[in-house]
C-alpha positions as CSV (number, residue, x, y, z in Angstrom):
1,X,76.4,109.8,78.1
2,X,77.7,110.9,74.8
3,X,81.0,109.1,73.6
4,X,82.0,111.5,71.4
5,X,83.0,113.8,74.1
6,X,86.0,113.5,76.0
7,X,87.8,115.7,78.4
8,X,91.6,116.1,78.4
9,X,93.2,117.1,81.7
10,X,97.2,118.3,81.2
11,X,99.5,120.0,83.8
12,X,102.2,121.9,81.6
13,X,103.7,125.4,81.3
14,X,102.8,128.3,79.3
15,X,106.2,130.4,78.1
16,X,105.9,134.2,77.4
17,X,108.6,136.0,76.4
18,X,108.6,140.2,77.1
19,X,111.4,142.5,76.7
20,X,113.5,143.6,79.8
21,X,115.0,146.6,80.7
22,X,118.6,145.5,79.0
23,X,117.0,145.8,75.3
24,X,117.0,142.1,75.1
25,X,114.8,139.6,75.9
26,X,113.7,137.4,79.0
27,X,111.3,134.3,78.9
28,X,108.4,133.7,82.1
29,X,107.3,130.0,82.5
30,X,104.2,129.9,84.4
31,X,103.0,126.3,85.6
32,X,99.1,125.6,85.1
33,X,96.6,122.9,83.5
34,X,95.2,122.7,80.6
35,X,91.5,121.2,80.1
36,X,90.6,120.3,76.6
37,X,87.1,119.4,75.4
38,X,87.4,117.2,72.4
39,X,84.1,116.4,70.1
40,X,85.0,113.0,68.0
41,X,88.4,113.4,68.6
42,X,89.0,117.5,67.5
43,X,89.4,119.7,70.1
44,X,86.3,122.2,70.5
45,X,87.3,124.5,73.4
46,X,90.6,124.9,75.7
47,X,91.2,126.1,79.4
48,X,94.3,126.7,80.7
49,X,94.3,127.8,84.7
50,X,97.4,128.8,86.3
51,X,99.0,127.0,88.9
52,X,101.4,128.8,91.4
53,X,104.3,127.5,93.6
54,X,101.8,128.3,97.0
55,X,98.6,127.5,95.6
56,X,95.5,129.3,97.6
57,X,92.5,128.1,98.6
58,X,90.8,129.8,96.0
59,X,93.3,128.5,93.3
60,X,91.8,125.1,94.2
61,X,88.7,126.3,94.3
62,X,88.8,127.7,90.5
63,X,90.6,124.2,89.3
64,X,87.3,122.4,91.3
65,X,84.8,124.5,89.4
66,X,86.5,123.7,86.4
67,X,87.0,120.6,86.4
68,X,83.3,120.3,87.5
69,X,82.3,121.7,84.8
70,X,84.2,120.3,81.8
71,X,83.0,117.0,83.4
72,X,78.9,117.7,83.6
73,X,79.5,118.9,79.5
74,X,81.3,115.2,79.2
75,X,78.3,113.7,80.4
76,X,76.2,116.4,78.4
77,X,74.3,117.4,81.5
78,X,76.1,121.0,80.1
């Protein structure tokens, strides 16, 4: 196991903000998580999935593989 890699697991928003059909502007919140892959404590690589209101089963399935996967690196087994 290598202790100089850590894995950071967030939920949190992502804000955009486009232009609408007024001439102004209007800003989207989307929900998600965040998974961050930190090497001695700097943060080497970043994942955000979205998270919807109705999750599907293949929403969950996306947030399994990546958590899977960020873990196995962790463990350097990746």
């Amino acid at each position: 196991m290598n202790d100089q890699r850590q894995v950071l697991v967030r939920a949190e928003s992502r804000r955009v903000t486009v232009p609408d059909l007024g001439g102004s502007h209007e800003t989207l919140s989307y929900p998600g998580v965040t998974l961050t892959r930190v090497i001695a404590g700097i943060p080497d690589d970043e994942t955000w999935l979205p998270m919807g209101d109705r999750p599907t089963e293949g929403d969950d399935e996306v947030l399994i593989a990546a958590l899977r996967e960020a873990f196995l690196w962790r463990i350097g087994l990746h």
